[in-house]
PLY file of the C-alpha trace (Angstrom):
ply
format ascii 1.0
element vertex 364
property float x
property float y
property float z
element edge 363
property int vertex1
property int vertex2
end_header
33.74 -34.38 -71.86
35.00 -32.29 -69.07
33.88 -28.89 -67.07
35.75 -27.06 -69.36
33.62 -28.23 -72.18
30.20 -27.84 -70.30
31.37 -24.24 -69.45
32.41 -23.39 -73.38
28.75 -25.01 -74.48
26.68 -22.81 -72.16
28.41 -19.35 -73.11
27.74 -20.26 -76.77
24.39 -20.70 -76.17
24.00 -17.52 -74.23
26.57 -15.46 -76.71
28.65 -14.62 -74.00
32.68 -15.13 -73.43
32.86 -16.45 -70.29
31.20 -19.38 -67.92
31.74 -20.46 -64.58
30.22 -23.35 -63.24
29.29 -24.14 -59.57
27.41 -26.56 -57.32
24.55 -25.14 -57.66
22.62 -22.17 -58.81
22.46 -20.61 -54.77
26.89 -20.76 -55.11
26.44 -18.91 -58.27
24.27 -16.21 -56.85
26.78 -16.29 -53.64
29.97 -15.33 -56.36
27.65 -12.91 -58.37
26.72 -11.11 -55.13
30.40 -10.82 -54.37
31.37 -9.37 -57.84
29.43 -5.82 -57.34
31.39 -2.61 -56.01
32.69 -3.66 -52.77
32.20 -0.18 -51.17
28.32 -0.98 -51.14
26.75 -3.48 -48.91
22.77 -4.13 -50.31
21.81 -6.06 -52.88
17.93 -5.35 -53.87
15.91 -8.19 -54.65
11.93 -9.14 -55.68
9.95 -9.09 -52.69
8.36 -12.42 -53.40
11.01 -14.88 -54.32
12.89 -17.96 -53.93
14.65 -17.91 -50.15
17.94 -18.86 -51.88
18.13 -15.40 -53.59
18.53 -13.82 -50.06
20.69 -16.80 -48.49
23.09 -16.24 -51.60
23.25 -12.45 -50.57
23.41 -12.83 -47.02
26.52 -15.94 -47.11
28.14 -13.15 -49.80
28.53 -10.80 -46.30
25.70 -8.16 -48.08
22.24 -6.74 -46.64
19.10 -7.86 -48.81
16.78 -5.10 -48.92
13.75 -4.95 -51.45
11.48 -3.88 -54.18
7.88 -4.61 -55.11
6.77 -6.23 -57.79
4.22 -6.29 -61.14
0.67 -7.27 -60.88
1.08 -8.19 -64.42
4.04 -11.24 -64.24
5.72 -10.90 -60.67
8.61 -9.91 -61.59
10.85 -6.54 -60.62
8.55 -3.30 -61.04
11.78 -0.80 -62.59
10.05 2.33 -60.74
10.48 0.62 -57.37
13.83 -0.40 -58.30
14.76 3.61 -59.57
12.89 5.19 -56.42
15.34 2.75 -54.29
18.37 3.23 -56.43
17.78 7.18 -55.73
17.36 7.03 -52.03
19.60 4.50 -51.49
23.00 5.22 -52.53
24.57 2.07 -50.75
22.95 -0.59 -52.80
25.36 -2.50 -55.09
23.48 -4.82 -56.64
20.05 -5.89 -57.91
19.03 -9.03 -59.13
16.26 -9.42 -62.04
14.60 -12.65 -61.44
12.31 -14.17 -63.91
10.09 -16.20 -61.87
7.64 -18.63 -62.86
9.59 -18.23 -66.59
7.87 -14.90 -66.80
10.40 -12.47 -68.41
11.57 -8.81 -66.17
11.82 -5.97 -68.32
15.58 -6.04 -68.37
16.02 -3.28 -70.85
14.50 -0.93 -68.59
16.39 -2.57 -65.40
19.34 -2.30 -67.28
18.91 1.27 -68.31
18.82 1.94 -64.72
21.09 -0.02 -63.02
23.99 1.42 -65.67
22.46 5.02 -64.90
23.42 4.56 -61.48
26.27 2.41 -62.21
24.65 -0.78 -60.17
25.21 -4.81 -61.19
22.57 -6.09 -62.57
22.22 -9.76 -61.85
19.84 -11.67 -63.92
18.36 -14.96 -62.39
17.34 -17.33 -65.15
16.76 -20.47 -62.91
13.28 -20.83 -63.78
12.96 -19.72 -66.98
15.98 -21.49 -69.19
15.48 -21.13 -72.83
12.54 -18.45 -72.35
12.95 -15.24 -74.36
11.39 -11.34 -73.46
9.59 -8.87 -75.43
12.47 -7.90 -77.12
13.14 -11.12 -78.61
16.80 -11.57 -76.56
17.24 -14.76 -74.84
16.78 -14.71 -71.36
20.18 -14.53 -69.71
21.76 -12.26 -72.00
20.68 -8.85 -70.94
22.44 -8.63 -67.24
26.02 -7.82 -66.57
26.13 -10.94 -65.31
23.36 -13.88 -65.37
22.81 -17.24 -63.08
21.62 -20.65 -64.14
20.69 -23.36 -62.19
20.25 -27.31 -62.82
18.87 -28.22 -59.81
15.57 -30.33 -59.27
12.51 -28.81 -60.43
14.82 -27.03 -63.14
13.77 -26.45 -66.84
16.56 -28.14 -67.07
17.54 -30.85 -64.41
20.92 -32.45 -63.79
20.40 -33.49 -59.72
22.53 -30.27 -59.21
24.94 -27.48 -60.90
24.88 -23.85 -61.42
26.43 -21.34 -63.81
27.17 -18.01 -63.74
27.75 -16.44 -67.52
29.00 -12.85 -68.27
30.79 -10.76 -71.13
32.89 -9.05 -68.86
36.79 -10.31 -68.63
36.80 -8.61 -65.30
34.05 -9.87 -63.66
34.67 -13.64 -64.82
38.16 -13.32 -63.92
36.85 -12.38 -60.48
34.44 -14.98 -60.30
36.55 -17.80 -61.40
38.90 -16.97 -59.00
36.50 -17.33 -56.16
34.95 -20.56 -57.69
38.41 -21.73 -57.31
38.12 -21.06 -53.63
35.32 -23.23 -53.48
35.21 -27.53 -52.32
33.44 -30.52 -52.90
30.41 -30.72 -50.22
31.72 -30.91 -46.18
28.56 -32.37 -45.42
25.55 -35.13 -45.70
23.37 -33.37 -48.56
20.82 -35.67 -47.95
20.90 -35.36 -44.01
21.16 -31.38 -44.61
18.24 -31.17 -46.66
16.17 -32.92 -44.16
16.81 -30.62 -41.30
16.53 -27.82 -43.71
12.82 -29.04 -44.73
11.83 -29.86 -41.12
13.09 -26.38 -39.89
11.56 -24.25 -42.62
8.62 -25.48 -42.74
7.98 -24.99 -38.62
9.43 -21.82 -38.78
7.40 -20.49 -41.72
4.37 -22.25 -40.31
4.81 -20.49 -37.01
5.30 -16.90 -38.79
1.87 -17.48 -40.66
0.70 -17.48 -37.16
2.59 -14.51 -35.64
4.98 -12.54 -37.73
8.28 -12.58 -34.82
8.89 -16.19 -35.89
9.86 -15.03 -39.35
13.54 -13.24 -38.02
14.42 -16.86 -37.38
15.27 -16.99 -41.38
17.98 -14.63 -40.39
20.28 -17.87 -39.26
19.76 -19.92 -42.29
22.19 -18.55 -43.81
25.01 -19.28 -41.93
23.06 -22.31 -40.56
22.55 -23.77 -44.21
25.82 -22.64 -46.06
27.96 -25.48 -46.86
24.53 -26.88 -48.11
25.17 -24.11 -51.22
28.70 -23.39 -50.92
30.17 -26.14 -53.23
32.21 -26.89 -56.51
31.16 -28.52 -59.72
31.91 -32.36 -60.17
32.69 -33.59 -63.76
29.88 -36.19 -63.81
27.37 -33.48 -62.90
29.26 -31.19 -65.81
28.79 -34.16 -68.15
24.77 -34.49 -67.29
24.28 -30.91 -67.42
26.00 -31.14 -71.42
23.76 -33.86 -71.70
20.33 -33.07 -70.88
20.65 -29.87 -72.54
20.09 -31.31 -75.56
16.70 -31.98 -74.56
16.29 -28.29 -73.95
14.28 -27.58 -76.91
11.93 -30.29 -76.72
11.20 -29.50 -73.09
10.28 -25.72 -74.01
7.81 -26.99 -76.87
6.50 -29.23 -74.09
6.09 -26.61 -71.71
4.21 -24.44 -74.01
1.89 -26.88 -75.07
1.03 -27.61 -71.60
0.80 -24.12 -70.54
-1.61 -23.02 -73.76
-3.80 -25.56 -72.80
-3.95 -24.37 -69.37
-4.27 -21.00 -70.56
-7.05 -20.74 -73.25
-8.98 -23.23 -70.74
-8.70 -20.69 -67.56
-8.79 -17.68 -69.23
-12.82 -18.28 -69.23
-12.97 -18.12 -65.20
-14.01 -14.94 -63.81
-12.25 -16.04 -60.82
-8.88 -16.25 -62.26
-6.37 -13.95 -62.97
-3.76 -14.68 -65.23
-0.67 -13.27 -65.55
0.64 -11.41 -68.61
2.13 -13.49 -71.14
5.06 -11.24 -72.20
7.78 -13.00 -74.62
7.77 -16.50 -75.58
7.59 -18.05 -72.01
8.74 -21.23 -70.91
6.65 -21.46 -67.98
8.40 -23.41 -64.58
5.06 -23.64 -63.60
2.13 -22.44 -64.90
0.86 -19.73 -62.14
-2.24 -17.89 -61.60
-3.92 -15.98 -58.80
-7.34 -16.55 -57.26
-9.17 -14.99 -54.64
-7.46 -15.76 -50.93
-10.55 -16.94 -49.45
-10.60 -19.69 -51.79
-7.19 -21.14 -52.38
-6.59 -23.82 -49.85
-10.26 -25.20 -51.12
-8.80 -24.94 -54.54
-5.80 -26.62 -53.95
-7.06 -29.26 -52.02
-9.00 -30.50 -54.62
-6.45 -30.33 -57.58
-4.59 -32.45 -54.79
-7.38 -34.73 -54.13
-7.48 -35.76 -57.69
-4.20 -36.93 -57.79
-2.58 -34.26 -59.59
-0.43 -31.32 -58.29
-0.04 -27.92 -57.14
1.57 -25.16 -54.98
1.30 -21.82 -53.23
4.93 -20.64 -53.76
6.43 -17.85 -53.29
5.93 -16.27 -50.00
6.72 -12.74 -49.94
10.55 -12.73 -48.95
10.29 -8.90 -47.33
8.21 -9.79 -44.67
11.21 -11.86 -43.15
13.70 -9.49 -43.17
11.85 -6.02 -42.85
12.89 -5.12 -39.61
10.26 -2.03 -39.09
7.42 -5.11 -39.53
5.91 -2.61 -42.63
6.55 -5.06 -45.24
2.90 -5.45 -45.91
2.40 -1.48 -46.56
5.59 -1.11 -48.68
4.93 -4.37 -50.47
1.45 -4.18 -51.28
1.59 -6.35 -54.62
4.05 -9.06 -53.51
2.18 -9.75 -50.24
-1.25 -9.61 -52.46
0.73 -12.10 -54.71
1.51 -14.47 -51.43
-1.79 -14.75 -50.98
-3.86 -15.76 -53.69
-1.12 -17.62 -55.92
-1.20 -21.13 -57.12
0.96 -23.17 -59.78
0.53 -26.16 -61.57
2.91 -28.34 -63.37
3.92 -28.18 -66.69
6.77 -30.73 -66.34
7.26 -33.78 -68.74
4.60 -35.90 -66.49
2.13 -34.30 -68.07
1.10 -35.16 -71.22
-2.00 -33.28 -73.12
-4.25 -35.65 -71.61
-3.61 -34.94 -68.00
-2.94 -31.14 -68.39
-6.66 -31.05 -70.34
-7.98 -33.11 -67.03
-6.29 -30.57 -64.72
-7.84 -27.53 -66.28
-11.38 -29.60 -66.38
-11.05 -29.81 -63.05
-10.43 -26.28 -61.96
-12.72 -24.83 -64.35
-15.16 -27.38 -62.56
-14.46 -26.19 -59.15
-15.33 -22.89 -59.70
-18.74 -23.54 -61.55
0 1
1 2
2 3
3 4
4 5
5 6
6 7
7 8
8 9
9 10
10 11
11 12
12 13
13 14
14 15
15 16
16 17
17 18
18 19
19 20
20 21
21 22
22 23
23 24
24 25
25 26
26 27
27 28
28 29
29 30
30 31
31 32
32 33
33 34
34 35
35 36
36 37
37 38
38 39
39 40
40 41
41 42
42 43
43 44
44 45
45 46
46 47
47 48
48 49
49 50
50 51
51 52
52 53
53 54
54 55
55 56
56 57
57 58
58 59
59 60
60 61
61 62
62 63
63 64
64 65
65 66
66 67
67 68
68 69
69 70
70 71
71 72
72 73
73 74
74 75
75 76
76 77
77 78
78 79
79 80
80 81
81 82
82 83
83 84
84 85
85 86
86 87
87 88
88 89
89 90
90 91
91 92
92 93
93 94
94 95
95 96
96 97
97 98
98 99
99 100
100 101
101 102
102 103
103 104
104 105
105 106
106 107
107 108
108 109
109 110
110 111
111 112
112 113
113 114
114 115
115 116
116 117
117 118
118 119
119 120
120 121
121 122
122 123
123 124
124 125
125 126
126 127
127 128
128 129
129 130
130 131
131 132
132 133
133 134
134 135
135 136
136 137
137 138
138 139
139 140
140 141
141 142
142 143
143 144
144 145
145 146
146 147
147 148
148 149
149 150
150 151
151 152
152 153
153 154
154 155
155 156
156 157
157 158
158 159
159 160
160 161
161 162
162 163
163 164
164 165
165 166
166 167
167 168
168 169
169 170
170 171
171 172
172 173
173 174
174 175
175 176
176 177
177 178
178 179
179 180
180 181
181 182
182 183
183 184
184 185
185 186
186 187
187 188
188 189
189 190
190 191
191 192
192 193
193 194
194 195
195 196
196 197
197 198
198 199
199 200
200 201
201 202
202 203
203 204
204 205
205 206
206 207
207 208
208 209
209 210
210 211
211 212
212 213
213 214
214 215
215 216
216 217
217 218
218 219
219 220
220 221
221 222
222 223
223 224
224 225
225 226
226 227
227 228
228 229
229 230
230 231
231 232
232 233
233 234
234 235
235 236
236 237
237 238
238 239
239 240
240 241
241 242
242 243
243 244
244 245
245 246
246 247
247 248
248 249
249 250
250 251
251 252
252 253
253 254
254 255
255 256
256 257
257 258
258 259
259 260
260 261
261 262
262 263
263 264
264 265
265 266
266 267
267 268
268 269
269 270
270 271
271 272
272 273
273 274
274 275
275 276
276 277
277 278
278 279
279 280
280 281
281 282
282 283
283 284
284 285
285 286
286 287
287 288
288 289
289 290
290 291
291 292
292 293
293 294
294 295
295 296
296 297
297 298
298 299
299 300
300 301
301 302
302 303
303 304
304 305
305 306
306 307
307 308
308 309
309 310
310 311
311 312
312 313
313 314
314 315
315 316
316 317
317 318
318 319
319 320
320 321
321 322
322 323
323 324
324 325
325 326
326 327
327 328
328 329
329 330
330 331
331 332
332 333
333 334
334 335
335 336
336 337
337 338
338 339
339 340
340 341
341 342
342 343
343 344
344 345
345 346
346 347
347 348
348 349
349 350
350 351
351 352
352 353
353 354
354 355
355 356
356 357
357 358
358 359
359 360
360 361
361 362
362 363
């Protein structure tokens, strides 16, 4: 097998003509970021997201700015992405990202962003093989889409991204820049430690006093040959590999995430999100009241299984009038009172059913 044959599998599966594959799914979003109209400098992204999404933007030499999200799935709310699109005239670029697995409207996105002749980038790192309302696979709406095989992936291979697109031009482009790119400069493994250490004190601090949070602003830089990196064969040969367990790891992931479902959708004190499309959940995520959370975590926790509060609400970083809160109202709502649970292949039926046993039990 090679790269070349990794690259010609994945467009197949997405329908599209071209691949590129990358390091990772972050040096993907870096060469998609670079492929919109270089007279504009903003890319517009989901206020509550993955940090990567903004390091990508930011190494790529753009300004993030953002929109808000649904209450109903967390993903990209199309009128905040129009009303930006028509005051903002500079902005290049937006990226869809279906987070959690939950599917963006991308036929309304992409009505826009070709009204007002804008890139739409569509992040599918957490939701491979998932497909939206309109029964398209997820991936092959945007102009251009990521992929990324990275732990904690529907699909993991240690490490890998993709970026897939129709578009001669743009794949031309981005294969030329790919070219441009190395194996890793650096210790990974020493890299990722400071990285952990530092974001974790710095976000800890910003809880505490908002000022804290403009220290994200060097990450970037800081961080970047941590992202910026090529492909190696071997990890082009595991990606091949392990998607052939693709479809068994979506049936898995339903089955999990029904069971969580029709066993939580009983508590008052939940509030699920929309199930739009056939899902394939990352994690399975919910929202309960703020007051409660850390209680509620703590004991999923204490009983030996496991959960998280991601994401925070990205805007509040990088706002620089401090307003994020008031111009983000459903993201920083989302920040709050979110928690997922796993869904991975570690879970059988048994231990999902003792999971949602256990949070039904919490709140009773």
């Amino acid at each position: 097998m090679s790269i070349a044959s990794c690259e010609s599998f994945l467009a197949k599966m997405y329908g599209k003509k071209h691949c590129i594959l990358t390091g990772n799914g972050t040096a993907a979003l870096w060469i998609a970021s670079l492929l919109m109209d270089e007279s504009k400098e903003k890319v517009l992204l989901p206020a509550i997201i993955c940090p990567n999404l903004v390091y990508a933007v930011k190494m790529a030499g753009k300004k993030p700015v953002f929109a808000d999200v649904l209450t109903s799935d967390a993903t990209l709310d199309p009128e905040c992405v129009e009303k930006s699109l028509a005051s903002d005239s500079s902005i290049g670029a937006i990226i869809a990202v279906h987070l959690y697995g939950h599917s963006a409207d991308m036929q309304r996105l992409k009505e826009i962003t070709d009204r007002y002749q804008v890139l739409l980038i569509e992040d599918v790192a957490q939701a491979m093989g998932g497909v939206g309302a309109d029964g398209q696979l997820l991936g092959s709406v945007g102009d251009c889409s990521v992929l990324s095989f990275g732990p904690t992936k529907i699909i993991e291979a240690g490490e890998g991204g993709a970026l897939i697109t129709d578009n001669d031009d743009l794949a031309n482009r981005a294969r030329l820049i790919a070219g441009e790119l190395g194996p890793p400069k650096i210790n990974m493994e020493n890299y990722l430690s400071i990285y952990k250490k530092l974001y974790y004190s710095i976000y800890d601090a910003g809880c505490q006093d908002g000022r804290f949070f403009s220290l994200f602003n060097k990450f970037a830089d800081l961080f970047r040959d941590m992202y910026l990196f090529s492909i190696k064969k071997q990890t082009a040969d595991s990606i091949k590999m392990t998607l052939g367990h693709l479809d068994n790891e979506i049936l898995h992931r339903q089955k999990i995430s029904t069971i969580y479902f029709d066993k939580l959708k009983h508590v008052s004190e939940i509030t699920l999100f929309s199930p739009i499309g056939n899902v394939v959940s990352w994690r399975f995520s919910f929202c309960v009241n703020t007051d409660i959370r850390q209680d509620l975590l703590d004991t999923i926790r204490s009983q030996g299984f496991d959960a998280s509060s991601w994401y925070p609400c990205i805007a509040n970083w990088y706002d620089p009038k401090g307003m994020a809160e008031n111009k983000y109202p459903v993201a920083n709502q989302i920040e709050k009172q979110i928690v997922n649970i796993w869904v991975s292949q570690n879970y059988s039926i048994e231990r999902a059913d003792n999971l949602a046993d256990t949070i039904v039990e919490f709140f009773q």
